[in-house]
LOMIVO-697325 format. One record per residue: y, z, x of N, C-alpha, C in turn; residue number from 0. Coordinates in Angstrom, 2 decimals, decimal comma, always signed. Example, Ala and Ser with C-alpha at 12.3 -4.5 7.8 and 13.67 -1.06 7.14 Angstrom:
<recs>
     n.py     n.pz     n.px    ca.py    ca.pz    ca.px     c.py     c.pz     c.px  num
    -5,69    +7,80   +13,19    -4,50    +7,80   +12,30    -3,30    +7,80   +13,20    0
    -2,25    +7,08   +12,85    -1,06    +7,14   +13,67    +0,03    +7,87   +12,90    1
</recs>
This chain:
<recs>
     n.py     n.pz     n.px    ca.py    ca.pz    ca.px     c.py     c.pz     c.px  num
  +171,23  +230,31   +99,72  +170,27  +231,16   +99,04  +170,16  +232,46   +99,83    0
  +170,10  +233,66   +98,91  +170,32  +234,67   +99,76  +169,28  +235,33   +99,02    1
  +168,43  +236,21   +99,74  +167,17  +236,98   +99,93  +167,76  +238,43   +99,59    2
  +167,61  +238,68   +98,09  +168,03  +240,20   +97,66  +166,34  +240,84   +97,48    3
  +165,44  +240,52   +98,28  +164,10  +241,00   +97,53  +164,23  +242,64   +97,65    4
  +164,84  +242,75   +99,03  +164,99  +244,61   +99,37  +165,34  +245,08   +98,82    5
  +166,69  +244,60   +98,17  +167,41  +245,39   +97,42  +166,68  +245,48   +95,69    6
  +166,04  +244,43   +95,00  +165,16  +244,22   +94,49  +164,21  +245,68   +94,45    7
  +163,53  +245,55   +95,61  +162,51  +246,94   +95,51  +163,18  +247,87   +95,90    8
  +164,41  +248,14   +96,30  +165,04  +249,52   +96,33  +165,37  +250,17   +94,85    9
  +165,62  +249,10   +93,85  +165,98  +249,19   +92,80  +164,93  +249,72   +91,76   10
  +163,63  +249,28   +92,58  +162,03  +249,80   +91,45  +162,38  +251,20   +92,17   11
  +162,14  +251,42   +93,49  +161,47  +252,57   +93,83  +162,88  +253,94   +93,41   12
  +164,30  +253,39   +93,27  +165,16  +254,59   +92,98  +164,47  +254,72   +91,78   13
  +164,11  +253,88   +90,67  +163,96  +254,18   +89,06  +162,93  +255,34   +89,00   14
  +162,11  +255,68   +90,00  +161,17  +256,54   +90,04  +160,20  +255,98   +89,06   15
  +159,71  +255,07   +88,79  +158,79  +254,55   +87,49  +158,06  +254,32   +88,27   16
  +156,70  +254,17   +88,04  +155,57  +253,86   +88,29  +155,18  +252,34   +88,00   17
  +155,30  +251,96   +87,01  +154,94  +250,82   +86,36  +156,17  +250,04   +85,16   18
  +156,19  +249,19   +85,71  +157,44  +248,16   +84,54  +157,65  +246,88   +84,87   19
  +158,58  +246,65   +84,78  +159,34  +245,19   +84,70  +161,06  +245,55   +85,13   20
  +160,99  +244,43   +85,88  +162,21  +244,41   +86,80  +162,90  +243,24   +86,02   21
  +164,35  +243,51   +85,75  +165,12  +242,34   +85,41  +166,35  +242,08   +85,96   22
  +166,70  +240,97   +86,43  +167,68  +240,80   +87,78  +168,68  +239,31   +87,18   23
  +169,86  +239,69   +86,70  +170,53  +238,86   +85,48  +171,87  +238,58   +86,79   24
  +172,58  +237,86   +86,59  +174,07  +237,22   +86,79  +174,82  +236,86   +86,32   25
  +176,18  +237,54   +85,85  +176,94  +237,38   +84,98  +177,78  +235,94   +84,79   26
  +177,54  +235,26   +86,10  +178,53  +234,28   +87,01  +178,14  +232,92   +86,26   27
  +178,75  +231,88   +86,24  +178,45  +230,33   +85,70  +178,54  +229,37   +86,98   28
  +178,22  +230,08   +88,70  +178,64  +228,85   +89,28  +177,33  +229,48   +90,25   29
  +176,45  +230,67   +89,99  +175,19  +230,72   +91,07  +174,07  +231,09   +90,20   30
  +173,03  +231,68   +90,75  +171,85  +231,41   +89,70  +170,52  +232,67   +90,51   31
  +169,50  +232,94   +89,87  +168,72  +233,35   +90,55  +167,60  +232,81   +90,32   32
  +166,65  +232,94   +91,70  +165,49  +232,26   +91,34  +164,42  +233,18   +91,89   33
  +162,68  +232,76   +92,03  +161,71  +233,59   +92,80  +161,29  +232,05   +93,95   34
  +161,32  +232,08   +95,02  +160,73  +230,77   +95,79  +159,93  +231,55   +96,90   35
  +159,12  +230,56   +98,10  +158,55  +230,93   +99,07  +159,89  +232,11   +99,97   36
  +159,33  +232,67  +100,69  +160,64  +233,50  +101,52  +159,76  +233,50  +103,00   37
  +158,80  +232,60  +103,47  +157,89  +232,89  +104,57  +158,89  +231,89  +105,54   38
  +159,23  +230,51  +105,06  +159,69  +229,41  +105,75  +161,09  +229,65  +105,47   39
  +162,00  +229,29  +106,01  +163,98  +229,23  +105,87  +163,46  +227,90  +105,52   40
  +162,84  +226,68  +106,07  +162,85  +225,50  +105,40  +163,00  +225,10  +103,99   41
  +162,54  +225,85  +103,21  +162,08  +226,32  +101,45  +163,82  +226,04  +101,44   42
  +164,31  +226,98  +101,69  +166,00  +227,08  +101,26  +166,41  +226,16  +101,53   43
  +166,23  +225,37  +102,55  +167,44  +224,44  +102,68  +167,02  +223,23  +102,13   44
  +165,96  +223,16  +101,80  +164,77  +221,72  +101,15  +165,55  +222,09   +99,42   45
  +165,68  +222,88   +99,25  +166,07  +223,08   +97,74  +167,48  +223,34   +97,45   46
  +168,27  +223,90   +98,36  +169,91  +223,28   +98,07  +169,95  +221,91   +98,43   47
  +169,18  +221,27   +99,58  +169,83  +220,24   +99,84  +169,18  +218,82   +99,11   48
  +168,31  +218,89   +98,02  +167,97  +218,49   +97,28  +168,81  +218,59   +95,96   49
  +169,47  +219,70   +95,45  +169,94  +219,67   +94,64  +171,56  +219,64   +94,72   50
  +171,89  +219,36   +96,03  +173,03  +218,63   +96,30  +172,57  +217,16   +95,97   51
  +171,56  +216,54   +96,02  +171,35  +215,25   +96,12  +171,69  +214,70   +94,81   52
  +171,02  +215,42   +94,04  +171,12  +215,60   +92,97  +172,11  +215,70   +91,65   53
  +172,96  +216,54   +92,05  +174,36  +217,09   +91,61  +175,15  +217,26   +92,53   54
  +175,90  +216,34   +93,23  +176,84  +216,06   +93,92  +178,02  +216,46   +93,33   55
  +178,72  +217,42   +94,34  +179,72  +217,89   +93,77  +180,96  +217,10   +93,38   56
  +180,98  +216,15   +93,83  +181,97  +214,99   +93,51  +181,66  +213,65   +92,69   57
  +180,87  +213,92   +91,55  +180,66  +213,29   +90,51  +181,72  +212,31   +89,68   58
  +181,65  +210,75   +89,51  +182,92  +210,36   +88,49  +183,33  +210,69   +87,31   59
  +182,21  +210,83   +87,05  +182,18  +211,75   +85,66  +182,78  +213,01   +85,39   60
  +182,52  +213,95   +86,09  +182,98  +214,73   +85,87  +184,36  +215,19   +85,84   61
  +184,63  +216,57   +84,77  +185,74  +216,26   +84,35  +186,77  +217,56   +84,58   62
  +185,37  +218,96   +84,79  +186,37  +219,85   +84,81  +187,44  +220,04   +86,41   63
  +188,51  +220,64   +86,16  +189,59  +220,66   +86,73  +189,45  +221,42   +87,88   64
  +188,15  +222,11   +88,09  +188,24  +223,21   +89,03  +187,05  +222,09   +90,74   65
  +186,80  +221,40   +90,31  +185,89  +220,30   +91,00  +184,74  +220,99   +91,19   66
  +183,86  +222,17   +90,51  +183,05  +222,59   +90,59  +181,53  +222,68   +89,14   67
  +181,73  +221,65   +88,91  +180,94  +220,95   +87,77  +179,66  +220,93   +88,01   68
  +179,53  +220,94   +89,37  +178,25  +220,38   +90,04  +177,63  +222,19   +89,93   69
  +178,36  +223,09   +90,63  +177,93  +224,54   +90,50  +177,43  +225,09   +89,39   70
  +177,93  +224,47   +88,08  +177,91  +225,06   +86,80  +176,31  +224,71   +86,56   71
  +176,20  +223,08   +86,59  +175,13  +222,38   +86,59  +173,78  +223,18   +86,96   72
  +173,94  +223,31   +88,24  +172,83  +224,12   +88,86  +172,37  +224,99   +89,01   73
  +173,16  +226,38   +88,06  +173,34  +227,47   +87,59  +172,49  +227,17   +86,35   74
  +173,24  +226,43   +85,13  +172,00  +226,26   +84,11  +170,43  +226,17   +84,73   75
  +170,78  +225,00   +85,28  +168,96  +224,44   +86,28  +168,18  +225,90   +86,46   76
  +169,00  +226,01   +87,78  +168,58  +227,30   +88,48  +167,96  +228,43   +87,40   77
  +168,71  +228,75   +86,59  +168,64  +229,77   +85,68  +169,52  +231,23   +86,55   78
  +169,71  +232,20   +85,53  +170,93  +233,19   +85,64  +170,41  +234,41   +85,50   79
  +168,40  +234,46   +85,92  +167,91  +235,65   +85,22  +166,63  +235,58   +86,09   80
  +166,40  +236,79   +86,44  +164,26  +236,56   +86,70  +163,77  +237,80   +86,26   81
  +163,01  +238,05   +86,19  +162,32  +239,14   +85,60  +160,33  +239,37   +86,15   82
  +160,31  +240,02   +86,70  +159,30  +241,06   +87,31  +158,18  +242,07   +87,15   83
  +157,25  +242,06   +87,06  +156,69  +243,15   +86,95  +156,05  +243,71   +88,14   84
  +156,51  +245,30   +88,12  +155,69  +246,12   +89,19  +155,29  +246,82   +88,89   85
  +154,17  +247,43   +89,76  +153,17  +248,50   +89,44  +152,89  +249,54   +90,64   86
  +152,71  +250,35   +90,44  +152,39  +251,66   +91,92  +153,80  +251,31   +92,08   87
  +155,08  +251,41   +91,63  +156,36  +251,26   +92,07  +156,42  +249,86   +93,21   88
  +155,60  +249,10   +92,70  +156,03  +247,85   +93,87  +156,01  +246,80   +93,17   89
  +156,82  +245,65   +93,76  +157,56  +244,45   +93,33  +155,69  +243,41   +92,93   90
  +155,22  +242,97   +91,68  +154,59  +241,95   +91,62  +154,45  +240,77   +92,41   91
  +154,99  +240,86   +93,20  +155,17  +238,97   +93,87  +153,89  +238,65   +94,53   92
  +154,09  +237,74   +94,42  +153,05  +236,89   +95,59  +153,26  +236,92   +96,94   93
  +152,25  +236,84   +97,73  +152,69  +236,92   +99,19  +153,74  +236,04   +99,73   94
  +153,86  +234,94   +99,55  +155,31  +234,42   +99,70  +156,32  +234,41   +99,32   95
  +156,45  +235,18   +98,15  +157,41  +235,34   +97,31  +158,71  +235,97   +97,71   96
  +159,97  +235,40   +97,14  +161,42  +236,27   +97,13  +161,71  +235,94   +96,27   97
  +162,54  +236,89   +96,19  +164,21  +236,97   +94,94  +165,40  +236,53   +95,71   98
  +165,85  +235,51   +95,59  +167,38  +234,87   +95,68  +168,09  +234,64   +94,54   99
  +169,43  +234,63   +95,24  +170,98  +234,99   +94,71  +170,90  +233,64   +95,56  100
  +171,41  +231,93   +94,23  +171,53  +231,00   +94,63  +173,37  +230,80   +94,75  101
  +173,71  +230,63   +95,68  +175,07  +230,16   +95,68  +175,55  +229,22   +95,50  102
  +176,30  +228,71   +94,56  +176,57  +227,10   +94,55  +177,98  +226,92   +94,58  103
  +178,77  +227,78   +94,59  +180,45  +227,63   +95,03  +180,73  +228,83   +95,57  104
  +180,43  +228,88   +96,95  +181,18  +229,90   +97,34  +181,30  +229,64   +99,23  105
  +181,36  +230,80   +99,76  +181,16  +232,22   +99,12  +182,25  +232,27   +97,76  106
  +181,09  +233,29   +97,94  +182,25  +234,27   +96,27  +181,82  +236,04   +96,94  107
  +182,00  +236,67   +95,82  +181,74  +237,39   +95,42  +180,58  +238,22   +94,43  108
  +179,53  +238,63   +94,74  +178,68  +238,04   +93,15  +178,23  +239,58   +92,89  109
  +177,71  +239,25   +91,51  +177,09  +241,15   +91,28  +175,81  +240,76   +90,38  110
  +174,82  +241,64   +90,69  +173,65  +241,00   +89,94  +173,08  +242,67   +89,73  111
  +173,37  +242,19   +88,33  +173,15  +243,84   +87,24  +171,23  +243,80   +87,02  112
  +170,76  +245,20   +87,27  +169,81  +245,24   +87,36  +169,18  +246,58   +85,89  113
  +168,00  +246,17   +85,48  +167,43  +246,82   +84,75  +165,94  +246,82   +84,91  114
  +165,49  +248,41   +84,77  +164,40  +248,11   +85,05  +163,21  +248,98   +84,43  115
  +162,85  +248,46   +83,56  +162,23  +248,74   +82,35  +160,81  +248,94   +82,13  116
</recs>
């Protein structure tokens, strides 16, 4: 799980807007984004390593060819989108709050297209 919140509010404060909604999408089918605590590193690893428990990447079932079934999985879960509202040009969150870029097969590469409305 990777902590894009900066880049997140770099993204309100270039828009020069005052007031809107932030939307933070991923084009990808194998990572996900989410909003969780960002005070503890424990949070992160309590929630991949739970959802390794979960969706084990080496499933019998599973069938696709790339052995990454389990990534796809947790990408739906996870979800592929969050969306925001700020005001006085600053990020809504809660005091514990972040924006992560969940990884579930990688590294990779990832790009997370931003709009901010």
């Amino acid at each position: 799980m990777i902590d894009i919140t900066r880049e997140a509010e770099r993204a309100v404060r270039e828009s020069e807007k005052p007031d809107g909604i932030l939307v933070l999408f991923t084009q990808h089918t194998t990572c996900g984004l989410t909003i969780n605590e960002n005070a503890d590193p424990d949070v992160r690893s309590d929630m991949l390593g739970f959802l390794r428990r979960l969706i084990p990447q080496y499933e019998p079932d599973f069938k696709h060819f790339e052995h990454n079934s389990d990534a796809h999985i947790k990408s739906s879960l996870v979800g592929l989108s969050v969306t925001v509202p700020f005001e006085n040009g600053k990020l809504c969150l809660g005091r514990w709050q972040g924006v992560y870029l969940c990884e579930f097969d990688g590294p990779r590469e990832r790009q997370v297209l931003v709009s901010v409305i």
